[in-house]
N, C-alpha and C positions, 0 to 999 in steps of 0.2 A: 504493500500500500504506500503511496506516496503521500510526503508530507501535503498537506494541503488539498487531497483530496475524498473535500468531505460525504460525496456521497459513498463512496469507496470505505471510511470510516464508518458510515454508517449501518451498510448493508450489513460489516465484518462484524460488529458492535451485536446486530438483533439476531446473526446466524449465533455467536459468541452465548447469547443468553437463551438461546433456544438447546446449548449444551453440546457446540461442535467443536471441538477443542481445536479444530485444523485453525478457525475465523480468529480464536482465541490468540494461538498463537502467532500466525500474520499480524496481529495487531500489537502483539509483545514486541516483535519482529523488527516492528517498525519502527521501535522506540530505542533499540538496544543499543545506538551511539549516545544518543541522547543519556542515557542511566548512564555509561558508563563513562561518560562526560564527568559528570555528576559525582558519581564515584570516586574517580578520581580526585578531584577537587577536594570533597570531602575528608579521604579517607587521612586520620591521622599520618604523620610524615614517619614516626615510627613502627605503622602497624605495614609499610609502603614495602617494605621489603618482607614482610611477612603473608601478603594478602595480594591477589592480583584483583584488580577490578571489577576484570572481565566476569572470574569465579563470584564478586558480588551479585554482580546483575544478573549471574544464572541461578542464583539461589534467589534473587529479587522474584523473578519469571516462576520458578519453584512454588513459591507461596502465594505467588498473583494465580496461579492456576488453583492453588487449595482452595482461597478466600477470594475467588473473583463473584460469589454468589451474594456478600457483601457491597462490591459496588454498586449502586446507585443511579450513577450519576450519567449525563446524554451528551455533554460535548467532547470533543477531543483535552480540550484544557484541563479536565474532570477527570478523564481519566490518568494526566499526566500527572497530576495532582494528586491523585490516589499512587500511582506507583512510587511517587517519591516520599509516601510517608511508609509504605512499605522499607525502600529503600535507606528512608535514614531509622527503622526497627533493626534493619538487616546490622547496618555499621555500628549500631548501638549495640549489637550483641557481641560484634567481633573486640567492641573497644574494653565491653565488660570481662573480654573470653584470653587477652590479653594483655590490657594494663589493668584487670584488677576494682578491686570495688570500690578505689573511686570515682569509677566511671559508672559506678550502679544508681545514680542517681536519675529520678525520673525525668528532671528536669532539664537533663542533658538530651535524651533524645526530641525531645519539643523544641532543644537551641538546636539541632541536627536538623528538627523537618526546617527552621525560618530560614537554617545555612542553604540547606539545599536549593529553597523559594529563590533564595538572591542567586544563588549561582544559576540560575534557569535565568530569573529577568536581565543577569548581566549577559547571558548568550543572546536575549532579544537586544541588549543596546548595543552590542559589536552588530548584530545587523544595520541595523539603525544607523550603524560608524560607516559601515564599509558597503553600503549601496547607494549608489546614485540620487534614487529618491527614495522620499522618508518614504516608511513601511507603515500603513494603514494601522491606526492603532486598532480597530480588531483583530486585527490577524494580533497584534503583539498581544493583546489580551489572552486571546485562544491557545495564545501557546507555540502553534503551528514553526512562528519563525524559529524557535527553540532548540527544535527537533532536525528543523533544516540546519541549522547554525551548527549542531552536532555535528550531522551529517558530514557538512561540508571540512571542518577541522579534522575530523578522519579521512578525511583524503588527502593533508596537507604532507608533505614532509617531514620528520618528527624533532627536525628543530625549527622550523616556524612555528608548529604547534606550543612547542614548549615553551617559546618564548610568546605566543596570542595568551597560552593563559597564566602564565606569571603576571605578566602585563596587564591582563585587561580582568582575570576573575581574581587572580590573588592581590591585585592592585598594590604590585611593585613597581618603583622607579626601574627605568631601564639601567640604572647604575645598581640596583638592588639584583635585578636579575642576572646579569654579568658575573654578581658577585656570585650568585646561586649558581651559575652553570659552568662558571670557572672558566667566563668569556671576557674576551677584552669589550669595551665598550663598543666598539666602532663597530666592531661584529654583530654584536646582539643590536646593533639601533639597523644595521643590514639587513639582519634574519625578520627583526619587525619589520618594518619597510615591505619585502620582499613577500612575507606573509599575509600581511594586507590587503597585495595586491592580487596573491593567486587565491584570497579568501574572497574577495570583492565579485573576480572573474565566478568563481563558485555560484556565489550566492548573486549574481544576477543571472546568471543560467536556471536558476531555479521562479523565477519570479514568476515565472508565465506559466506554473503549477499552482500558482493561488487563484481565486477566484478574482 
C-alpha cells in the first residue's frame, strides 16, 4: 500500500477487521520504515548495541496482530498513533529488561509515547524543509507525510541518513554531530547538504501519491 493512498488504506483496514490477517499485514507492511525510524531514534544509546531496531518493530507487528481487535480507530493517523504506543510499550520493556528498575517507572513509558509523537511530527517538518511547496496541513495532520519521510530516509545512503537525523530529530548542531561521528566539520555540513538534496529529489517524486 502506498503512502497516501487512502482508498487502498481503507479497503486493507475493513478486509483487516473482517479477520484477514494477509490486509492486516500489508498494512503493518506499510508502516515498517516508519517504526523503525522511530525506533531508532528512541531506543536508548546504551541499549543501541544490544537491541537492533528492526527486531523492535517485528515484535511491535507481533503484538499489533494479538491486540489489533483493540483498535478503534478509521484514519491512517489513528492507526499510526496506535502503533506507536504499542511501540514505545515495546522499548519500555527492553529498557526495564536491561537497565533495571529504574526504568520501571510508569511514567517513563507515557515520556516514550510524547518522544515518539515528536519524533513523527519532526519527520512531517523535514518535509515541510525539503519540498518545494508547503505540504497541505492535512496530509501533515494524517500522518501520511511521516511515513513517506521514513520511507524516503531508507533509501538515503547511510551517512546522509545519519547525519538528517542527528540534525534535524536529535536537534544537534552540525559541530555536535561531527563531534558524534568523528567527522570533521566540513564533511558532515557536505553529507547534510548532499542529503537534503537527494531527500528533497525523494520526496517530491512522491507528491503526486497524495491526493
Amino acid at each position: 500500500m502506498g503512502s497516501g493512498d487512502f482508498s487502498a488504506y481503507d479497503a486493507l483496514l475493513k478486509m483487516a477487521r473482517r479477520g484477514e490477517a494477509e490486509a492486516l499485514g500489508r498494512l503493518l507492511e506499510s508502516c515498517r520504515n516508519y517504526l523503525i525510524l522511530l525506533a531508532e531514534l528512541q531506543l536508548d544509546r546504551r541499549l543501541q548495541s544490544k537491541v537492533d531496531a528492526a527486531d523492535v518493530v517485528q515484535e511491535t507487528f507481533l503484538r499489533a496482530h494479538r491486540s489489533f481487535a483493540d483498535f478503534h480507530g478509521l484514519s491512517e493517523a489513528e492507526f499510526l498513533a496506535w502503533l506507536r504506543s504499542i511501540l514505545a510499550a515495546q522499548v519500555h520493556d527492553l529498557l526495564r529488561r536491561f537497565l533495571g528498575a529504574k526504568c520501571r517507572d510508569v511514567r517513563l513509558e507515557i515520556r516514550l509515547r510524547e518522544e515518539l509523537d515528536e519524533s513523527a511530527d519532526g519527520a512531517r517538518t523535514l518535509a515541510l524543509a525539503t519540498t518545494e511547496k508547503d505540504t497541505p496541513s492535512e496530509h501533515a495532520a494524517r500522518g501520511e507525510w511521516a511515513v513517506i519521510v521514513a520511507d524516503a530516509l531508507a533509501r538515503l545512503p547511510d551517512a546522509y541518513r545519519q547525519v538528517i537525523l542527528l540534525h534535524h530529530f536529535e536537534k544537534l548542531a552540525l559541530p555536535e554531530v561531527a563531534q558524534r561521528l568523528g567527522r570533521s566539520l566540513e564533511s558532515v555540513e557536505k553529507l547534510w547538504v548532499r542529503g537534503l538534496v537527494r531527500l528533497r529529489r525523494l520526496l517530491e517524486g512522491r507528491r503526486d501519491a497524495l491526493p
